[in-house]
C-alpha positions as CSV (number, residue, x, y, z in Angstrom):
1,X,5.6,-50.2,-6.8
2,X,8.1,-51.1,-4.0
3,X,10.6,-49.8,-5.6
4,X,9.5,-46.4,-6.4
5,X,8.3,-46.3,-2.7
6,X,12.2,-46.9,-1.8
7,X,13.5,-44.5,-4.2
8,X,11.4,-41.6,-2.7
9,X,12.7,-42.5,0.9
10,X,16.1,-41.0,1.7
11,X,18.4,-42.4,3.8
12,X,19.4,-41.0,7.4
13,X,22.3,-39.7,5.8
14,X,20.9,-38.0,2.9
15,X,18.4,-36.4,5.2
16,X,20.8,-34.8,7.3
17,X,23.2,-33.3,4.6
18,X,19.5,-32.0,3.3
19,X,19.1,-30.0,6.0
20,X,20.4,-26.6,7.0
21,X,22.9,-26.0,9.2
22,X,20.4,-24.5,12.0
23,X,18.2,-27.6,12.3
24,X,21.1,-30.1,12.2
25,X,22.5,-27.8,15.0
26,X,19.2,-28.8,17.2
27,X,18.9,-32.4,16.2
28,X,22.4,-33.2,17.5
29,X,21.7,-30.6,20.6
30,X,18.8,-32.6,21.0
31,X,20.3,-35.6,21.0
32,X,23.4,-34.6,23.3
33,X,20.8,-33.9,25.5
34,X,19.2,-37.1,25.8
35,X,22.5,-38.4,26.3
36,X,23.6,-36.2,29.6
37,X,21.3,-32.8,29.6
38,X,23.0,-29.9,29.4
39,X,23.2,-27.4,32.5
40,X,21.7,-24.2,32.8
41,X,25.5,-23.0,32.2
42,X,26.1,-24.9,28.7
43,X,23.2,-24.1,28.0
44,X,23.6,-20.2,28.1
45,X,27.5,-20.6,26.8
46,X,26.0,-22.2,24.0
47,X,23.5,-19.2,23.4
48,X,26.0,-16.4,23.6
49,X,27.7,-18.6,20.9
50,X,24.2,-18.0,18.6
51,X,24.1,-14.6,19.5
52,X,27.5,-14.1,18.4
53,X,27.0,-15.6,15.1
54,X,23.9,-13.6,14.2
55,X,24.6,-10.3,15.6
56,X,28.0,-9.9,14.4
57,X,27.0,-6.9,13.4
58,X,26.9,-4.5,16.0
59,X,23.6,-2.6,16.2
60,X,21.6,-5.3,14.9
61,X,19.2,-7.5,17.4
62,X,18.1,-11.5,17.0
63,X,15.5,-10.5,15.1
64,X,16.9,-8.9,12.1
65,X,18.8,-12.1,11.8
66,X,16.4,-13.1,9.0
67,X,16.7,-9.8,7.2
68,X,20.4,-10.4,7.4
69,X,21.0,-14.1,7.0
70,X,23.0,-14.2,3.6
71,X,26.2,-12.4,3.6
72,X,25.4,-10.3,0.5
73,X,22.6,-8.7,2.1
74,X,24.5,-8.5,5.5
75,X,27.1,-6.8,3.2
76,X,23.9,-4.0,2.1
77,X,23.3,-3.5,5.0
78,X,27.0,-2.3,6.3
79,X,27.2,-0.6,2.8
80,X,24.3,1.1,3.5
81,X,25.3,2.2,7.5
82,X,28.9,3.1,6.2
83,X,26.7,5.1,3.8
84,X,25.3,7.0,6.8
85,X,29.1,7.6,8.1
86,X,29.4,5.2,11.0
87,X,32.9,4.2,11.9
88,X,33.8,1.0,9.5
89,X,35.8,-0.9,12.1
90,X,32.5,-1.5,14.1
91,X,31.1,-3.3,10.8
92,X,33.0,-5.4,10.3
93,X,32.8,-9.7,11.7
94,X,34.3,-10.1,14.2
């Protein structure tokens, strides 16, 4: 019984490589900032650093994020504005 009870419980470790990059992001934000809380100016550094990553392509907003999350569908989605004959260099990550 006991041990079936330990092999279901993961350690720390394990838990963390389990989780996606987004939520191991906050847990260790979260912890920085019960170590020394971040400014207001971190803070918004650290935003225009997320914004960067998920709007790297121009003309799409934080939302669309989701739609877009996996490069081959970010990849679509430039297909299908080149499609529409937008200039390519604006496409592509920068």
């Amino acid at each position: 019984m006991n041990e079936q009870r330990n092999r279901r419980r993961l350690s720390q470790r394990q838990r963390r490589q389990n989780m996606s990059n987004t939520a191991r992001d906050h847990l260790l934000a979260a912890r920085r900032n019960q170590e020394t809380p971040e400014t207001i100016e971190q803070r918004n550094v650290r935003h225009q650093r997320y914004l960067q990553r998920y709007n790297s392509i121009e003309g799409t907003s934080t939302n669309t994020f989701a739609k877009y999350n996996t490069t081959a569908s970010r990849l679509t989605h430039i297909h299908k504005l080149l499609g529409q004959g937008l200039p390519k260099w604006k496409y592509l990550y920068q």
